[in-house]
Legacy VTK file of the C-alpha trace (Angstrom):
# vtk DataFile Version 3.0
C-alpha trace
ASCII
DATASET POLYDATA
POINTS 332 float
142.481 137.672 268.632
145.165 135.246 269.713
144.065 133.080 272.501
145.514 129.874 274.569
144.036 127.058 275.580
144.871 124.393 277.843
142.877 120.711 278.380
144.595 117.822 280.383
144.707 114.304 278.982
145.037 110.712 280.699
147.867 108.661 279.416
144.996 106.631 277.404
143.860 109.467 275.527
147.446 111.039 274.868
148.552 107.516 273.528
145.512 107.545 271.072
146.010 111.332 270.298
149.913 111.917 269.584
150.538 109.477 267.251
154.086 108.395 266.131
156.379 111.108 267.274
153.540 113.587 267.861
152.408 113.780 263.995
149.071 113.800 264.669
149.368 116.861 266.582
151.864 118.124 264.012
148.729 117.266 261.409
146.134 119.287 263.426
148.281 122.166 263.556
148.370 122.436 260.326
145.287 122.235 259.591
144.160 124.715 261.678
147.377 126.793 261.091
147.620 126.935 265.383
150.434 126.147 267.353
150.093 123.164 270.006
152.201 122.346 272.612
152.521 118.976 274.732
153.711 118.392 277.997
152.920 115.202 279.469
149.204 114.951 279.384
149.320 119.208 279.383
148.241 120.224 275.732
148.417 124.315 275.147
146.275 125.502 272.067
147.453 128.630 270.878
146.157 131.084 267.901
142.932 132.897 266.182
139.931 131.975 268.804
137.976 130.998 266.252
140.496 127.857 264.953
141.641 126.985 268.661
138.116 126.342 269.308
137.385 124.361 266.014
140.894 122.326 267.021
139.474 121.646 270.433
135.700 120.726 268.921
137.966 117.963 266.816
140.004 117.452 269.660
137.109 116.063 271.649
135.982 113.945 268.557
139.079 112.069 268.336
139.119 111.551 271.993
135.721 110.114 271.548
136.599 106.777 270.017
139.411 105.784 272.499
136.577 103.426 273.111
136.702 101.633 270.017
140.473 102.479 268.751
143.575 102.183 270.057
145.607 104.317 267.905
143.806 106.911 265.176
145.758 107.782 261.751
145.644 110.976 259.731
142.629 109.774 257.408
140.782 108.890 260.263
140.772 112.498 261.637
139.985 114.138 258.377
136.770 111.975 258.394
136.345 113.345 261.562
136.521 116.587 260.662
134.565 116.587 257.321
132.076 114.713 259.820
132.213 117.569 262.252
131.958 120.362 259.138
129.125 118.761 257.511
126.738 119.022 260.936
128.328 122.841 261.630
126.607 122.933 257.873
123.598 121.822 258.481
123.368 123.284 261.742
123.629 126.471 260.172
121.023 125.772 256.941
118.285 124.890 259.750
119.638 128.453 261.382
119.016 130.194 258.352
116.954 128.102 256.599
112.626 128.577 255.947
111.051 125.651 258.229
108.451 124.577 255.428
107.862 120.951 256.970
105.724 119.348 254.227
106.830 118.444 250.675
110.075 120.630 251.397
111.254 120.565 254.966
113.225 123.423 254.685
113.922 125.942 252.222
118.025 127.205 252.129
119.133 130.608 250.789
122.017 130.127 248.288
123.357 133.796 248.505
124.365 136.403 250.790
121.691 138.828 249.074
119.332 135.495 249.376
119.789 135.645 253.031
119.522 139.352 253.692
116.305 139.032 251.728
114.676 136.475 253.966
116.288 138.308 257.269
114.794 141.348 255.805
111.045 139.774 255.065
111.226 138.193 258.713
112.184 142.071 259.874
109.817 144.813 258.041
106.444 145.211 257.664
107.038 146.175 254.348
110.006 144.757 251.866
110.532 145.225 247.752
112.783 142.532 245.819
114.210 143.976 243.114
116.414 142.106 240.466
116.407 139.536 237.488
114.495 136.396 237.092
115.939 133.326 238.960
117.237 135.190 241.716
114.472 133.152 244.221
112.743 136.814 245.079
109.185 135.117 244.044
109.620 131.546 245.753
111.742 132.677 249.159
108.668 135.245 249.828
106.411 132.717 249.746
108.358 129.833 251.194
108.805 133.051 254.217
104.457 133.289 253.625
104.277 129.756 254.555
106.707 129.379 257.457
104.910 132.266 259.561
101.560 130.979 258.777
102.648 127.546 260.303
104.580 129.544 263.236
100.658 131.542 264.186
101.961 134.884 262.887
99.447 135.351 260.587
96.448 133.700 259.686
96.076 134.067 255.667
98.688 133.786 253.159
97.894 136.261 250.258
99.332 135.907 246.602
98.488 138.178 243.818
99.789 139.314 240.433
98.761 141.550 237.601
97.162 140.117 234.780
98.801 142.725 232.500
99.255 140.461 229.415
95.136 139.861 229.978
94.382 143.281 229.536
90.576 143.245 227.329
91.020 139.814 226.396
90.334 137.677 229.141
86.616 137.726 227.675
87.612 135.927 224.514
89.391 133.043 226.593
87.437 129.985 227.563
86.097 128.833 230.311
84.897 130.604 233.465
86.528 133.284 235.132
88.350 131.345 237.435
89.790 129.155 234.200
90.683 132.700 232.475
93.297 134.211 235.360
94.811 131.022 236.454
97.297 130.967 233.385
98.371 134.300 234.760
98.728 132.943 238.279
100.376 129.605 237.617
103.761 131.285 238.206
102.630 131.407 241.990
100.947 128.076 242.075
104.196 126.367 240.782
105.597 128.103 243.787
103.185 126.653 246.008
103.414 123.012 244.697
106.983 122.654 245.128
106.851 123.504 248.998
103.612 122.211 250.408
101.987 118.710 249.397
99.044 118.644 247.653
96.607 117.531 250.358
98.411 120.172 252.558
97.539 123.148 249.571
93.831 121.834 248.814
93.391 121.640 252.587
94.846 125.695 253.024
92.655 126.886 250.118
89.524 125.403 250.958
89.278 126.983 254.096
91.046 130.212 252.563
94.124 130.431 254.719
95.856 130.443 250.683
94.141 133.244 248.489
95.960 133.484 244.811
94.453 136.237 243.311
94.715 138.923 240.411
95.564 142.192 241.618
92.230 143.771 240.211
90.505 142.078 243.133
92.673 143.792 245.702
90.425 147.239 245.239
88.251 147.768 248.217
89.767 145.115 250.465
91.929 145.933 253.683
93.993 142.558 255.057
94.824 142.446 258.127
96.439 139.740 260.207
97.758 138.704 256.694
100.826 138.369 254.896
100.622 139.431 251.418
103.141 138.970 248.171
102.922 140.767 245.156
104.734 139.592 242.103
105.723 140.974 238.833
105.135 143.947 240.475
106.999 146.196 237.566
103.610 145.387 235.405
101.490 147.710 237.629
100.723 151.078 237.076
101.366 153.787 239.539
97.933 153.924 240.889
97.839 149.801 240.930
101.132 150.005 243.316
99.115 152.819 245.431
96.082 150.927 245.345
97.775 147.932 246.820
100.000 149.302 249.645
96.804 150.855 250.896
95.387 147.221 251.178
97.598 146.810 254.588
95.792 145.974 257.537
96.522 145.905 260.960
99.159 142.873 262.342
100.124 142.552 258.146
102.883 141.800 255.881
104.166 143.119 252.169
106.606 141.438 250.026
106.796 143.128 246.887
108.710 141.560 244.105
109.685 142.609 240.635
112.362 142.503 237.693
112.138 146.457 236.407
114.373 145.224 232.956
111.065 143.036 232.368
108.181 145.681 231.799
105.260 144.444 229.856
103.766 146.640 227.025
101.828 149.114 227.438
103.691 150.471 230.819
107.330 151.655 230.875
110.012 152.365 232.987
108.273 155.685 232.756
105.053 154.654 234.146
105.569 151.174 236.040
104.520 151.320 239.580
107.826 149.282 240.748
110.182 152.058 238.983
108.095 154.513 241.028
107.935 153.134 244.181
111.744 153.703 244.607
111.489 157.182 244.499
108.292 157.272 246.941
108.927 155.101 249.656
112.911 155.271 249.498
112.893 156.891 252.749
110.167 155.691 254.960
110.954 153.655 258.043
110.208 150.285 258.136
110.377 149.767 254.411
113.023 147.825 253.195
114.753 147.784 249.620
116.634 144.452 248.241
118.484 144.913 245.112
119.145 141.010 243.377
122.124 141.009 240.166
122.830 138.192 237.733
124.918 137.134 240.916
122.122 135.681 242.692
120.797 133.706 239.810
119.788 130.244 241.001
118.278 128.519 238.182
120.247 126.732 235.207
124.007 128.242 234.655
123.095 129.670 231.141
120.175 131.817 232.735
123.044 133.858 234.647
124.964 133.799 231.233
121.737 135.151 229.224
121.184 138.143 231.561
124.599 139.700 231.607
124.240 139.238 227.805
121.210 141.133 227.778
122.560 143.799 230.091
125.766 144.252 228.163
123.343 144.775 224.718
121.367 147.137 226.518
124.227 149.383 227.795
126.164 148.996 224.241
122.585 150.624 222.254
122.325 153.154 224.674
125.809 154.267 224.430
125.350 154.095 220.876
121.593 156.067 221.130
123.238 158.524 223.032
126.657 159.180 220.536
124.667 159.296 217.831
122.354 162.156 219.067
125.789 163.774 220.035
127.121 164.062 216.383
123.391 165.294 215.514
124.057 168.460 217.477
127.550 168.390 216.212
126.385 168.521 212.746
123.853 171.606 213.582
LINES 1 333
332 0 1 2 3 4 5 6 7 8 9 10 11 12 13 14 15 16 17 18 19 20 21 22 23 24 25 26 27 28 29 30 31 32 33 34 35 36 37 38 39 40 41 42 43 44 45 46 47 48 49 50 51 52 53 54 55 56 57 58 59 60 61 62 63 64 65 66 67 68 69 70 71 72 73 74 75 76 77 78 79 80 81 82 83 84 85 86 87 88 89 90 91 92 93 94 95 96 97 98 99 100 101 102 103 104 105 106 107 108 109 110 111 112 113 114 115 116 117 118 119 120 121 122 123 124 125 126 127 128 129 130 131 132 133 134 135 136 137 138 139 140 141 142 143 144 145 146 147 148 149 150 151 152 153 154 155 156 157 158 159 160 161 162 163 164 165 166 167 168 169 170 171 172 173 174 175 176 177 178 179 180 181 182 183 184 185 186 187 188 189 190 191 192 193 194 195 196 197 198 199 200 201 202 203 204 205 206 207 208 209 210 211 212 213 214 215 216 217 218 219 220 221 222 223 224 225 226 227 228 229 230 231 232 233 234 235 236 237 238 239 240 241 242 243 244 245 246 247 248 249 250 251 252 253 254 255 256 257 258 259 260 261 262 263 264 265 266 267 268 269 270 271 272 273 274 275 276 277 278 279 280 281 282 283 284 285 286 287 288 289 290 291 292 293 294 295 296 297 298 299 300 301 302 303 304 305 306 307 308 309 310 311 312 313 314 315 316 317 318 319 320 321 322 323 324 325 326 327 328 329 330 331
């Protein structure tokens, strides 16, 4: 929408605006790509809204430091805006950013799918994050856990994972029981360790506000006032994933995460409660589906690289599985 604007000057501030035959305006127009028109001490603004205002914003920046100059160049109103672009930044990270305040202060979403993710855990009772590793599904739910625990919305923070890879064998592994699972866990506790400080996690898990648990120990429990994150959710089974939705208490939260191209042996994409859960809940109010791609990859540059490699050798053997059954019922 194309709007106009007009602000009066004093002779002062017009002598420290203009410039040499007007080129500072002539420089802020372009900028902006407005039009701006001087008569006298009468300036008119005119174009989109949105860059009239964001003139004007600079406008009253420059007029600022008639204190302390008498005359202001181009360079010095670029700083001036990269100044006034750099708090509209920030401004906007503490908007949409996670208030942590400990070892992190605040936790930023990098993508647009990043930010309708946290939007989307602050929102629903119940959310799924689906997509590849790196995408930040595990570490913005819990950053999210952390930030409503702090703001009184709930008072436990509840982490659990299946120990899939475990299975039998967590008898032949040493130490006690609480020595066995924690290898399984540590993905969550690395989680934890980069946002809150040490004292600050000891201090949370002694008086149980933090539980990191297998999912095993989910069975007979209901958790209420509680917000609740299960990861590498594609290793459950069908009945796990029922199981553990029916854990929801009253004044609770769900964050479900899971990568279903990363399904541990012996489930499949045939019998992994994630892959299920799609077709179950897909149309039940108040439960909320986020879909990551290699897009939304956050980690190291090659890790984006390595999954659209894998995806494009995937696709290739299954065009290839399903030509070569083709010419078999050709050849009949």
């Amino acid at each position: 929408m194309i709007i106009k604007r007009q602000i009066e000057i004093s002779n002062e501030e017009a002598q420290l605006l203009y410039g040499i035959r007007d080129e500072n305006l002539e420089f802020i127009e372009n900028l902006f790509g407005i039009e701006i028109y001087a008569r006298g001490n009468l300036l008119t603004f005119k174009g989109e809204s949105e860059k009239v205002e964001k003139a004007l914003n600079l406008l009253y920046e420059i007029l600022k430091q008639k204190e302390r100059k008498k005359s202001i160049t181009k360079q010095d109103i670029l700083m001036l805006l990269q100044k006034e672009e750099k708090e509209e930044k920030e401004e906007k990270e503490i908007k949409e950013g996670i208030l942590i305040n400990s070892k992190k202060e605040i936790v930023t979403p990098k993508t647009p799918k990043q930010r309708e993710y946290v939007s989307a855990i602050r929102k629903y009772d119940l959310v799924i994050g689906i997509g590849p590793a790196g995408t930040g599904k595990t570490y913005l739910a819990v950053a999210c856990g952390i930030e409503a625990i702090k703001m009184g919305k709930f008072q436990r923070l509840i982490l659990t994972r299946p120990a899939l890879e475990a299975g039998e064998r967590l008898g032949f592994l040493p130490g006690d029981l609480e020595e066995k699972i924690k290898p399984y866990l540590q993905p969550i506790y690395d989680s934890l360790f980069d946002l809150l400080k040490y004292e600050e996690l000891k201090r949370w898990q002694e008086r149980k506000i933090i539980e990191v648990i297998p999912l095993a120990y989910m069975r007979g429990r209901t958790l209420s006032n509680a917000f609740i994150i299960l990861d590498e959710a594609q290793n459950t089974s069908f009945g796990q994933m029922k199981m553990f939705l029916t854990r929801l208490g009253v004044d609770s939260k769900i964050v479900i995460t899971g990568d279903i191209t990363q399904i541990d042996h012996p489930l499949s994409s045939e019998t992994s409660g994630l892959v299920e859960i799609q077709k179950v809940l897909s149309k039940i109010r108040g439960v909320k589906f986020i879909y990551f791609t290699n897009r939304d990859v956050v980690r190291h540059k090659l890790v984006k690289k390595i999954i659209s490699a894998y995806e494009r050798y995937y696709e290739k053997k299954s065009r290839d599985r399903t030509l070569s059954k083709t010419e078999k019922v050709q050849d009949k």
